[in-house]
C-alpha positions as CSV (number, residue, x, y, z in Angstrom):
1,X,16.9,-75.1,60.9
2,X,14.4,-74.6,58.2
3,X,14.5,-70.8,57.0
4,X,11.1,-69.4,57.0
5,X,9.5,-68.2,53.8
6,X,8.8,-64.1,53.3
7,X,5.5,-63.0,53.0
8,X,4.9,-60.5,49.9
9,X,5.5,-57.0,50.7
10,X,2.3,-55.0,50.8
11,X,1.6,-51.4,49.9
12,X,-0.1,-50.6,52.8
13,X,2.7,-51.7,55.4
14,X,5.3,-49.3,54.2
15,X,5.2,-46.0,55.9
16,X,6.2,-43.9,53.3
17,X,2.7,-44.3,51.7
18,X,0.9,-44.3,55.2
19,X,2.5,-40.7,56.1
20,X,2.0,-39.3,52.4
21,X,-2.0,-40.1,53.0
22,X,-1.8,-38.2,56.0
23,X,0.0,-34.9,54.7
24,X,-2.9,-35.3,52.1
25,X,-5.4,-35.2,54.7
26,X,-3.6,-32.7,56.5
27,X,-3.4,-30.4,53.5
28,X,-7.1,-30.4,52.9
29,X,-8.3,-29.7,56.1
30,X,-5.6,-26.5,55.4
31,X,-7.4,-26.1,52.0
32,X,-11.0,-26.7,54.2
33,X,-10.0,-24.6,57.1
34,X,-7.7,-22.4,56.8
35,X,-4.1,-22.2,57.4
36,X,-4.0,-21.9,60.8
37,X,-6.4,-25.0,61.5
38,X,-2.8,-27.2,60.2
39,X,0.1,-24.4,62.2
40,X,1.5,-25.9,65.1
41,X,0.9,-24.2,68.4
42,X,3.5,-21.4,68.6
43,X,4.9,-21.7,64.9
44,X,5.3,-18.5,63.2
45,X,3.0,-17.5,60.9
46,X,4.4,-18.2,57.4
47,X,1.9,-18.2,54.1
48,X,2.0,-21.7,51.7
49,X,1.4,-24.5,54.3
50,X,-1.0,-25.9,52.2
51,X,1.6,-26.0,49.5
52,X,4.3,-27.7,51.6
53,X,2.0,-30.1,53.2
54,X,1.4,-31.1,49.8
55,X,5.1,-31.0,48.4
56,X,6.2,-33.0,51.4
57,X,2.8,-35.5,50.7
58,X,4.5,-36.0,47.2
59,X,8.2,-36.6,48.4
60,X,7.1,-39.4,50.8
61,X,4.4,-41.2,48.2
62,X,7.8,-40.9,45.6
63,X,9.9,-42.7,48.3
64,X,7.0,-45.1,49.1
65,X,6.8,-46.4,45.5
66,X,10.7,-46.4,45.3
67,X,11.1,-48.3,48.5
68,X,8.1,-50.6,47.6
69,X,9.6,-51.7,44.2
70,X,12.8,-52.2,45.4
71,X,11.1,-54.6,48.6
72,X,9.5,-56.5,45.5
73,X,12.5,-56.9,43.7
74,X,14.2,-58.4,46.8
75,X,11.3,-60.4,47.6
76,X,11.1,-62.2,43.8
77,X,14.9,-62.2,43.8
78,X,14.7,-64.7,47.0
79,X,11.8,-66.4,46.5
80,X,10.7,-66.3,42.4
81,X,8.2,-64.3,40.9
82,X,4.3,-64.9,41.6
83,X,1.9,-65.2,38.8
């Protein structure tokens, strides 16, 4: 059985990125709107939600490039690197 080739991993497939756009988003309409536009229905009211949206936003675009290197590394290790 012939063993199918990989495609090339692609930024905009790996979640991490896809989730850190939308704490980004979700941060400036905090920024925009106010704080409560982005608090959950019943959460306590806690200052910095802007600030965390963003900190979390940073954490998962930090994994996505981690996670995307690493998926290119494995990629060029199985099939050669593209030029």
């Amino acid at each position: 059985m012939a063993s199918k080739t990989l495609a090339r991993p692609v930024w905009w497939k790996n979640t991490f990125f896809l989730f850190g756009i939308l704490l980004v988003i979700i941060a400036l309409i905090g920024l925009v709107r106010g704080e409560s536009a982005i608090r959950d229905p019943g959460q306590i009211r806690e200052g910095r939600l802007v600030m965390i949206n963003l900190l979390a936003a940073v954490l998962m675009i930090a994994n996505g490039l981690v996670s995307h290197r690493l998926a290119i590394q494995a990629y060029e290790e199985a099939n050669g690197p593209e030029d």
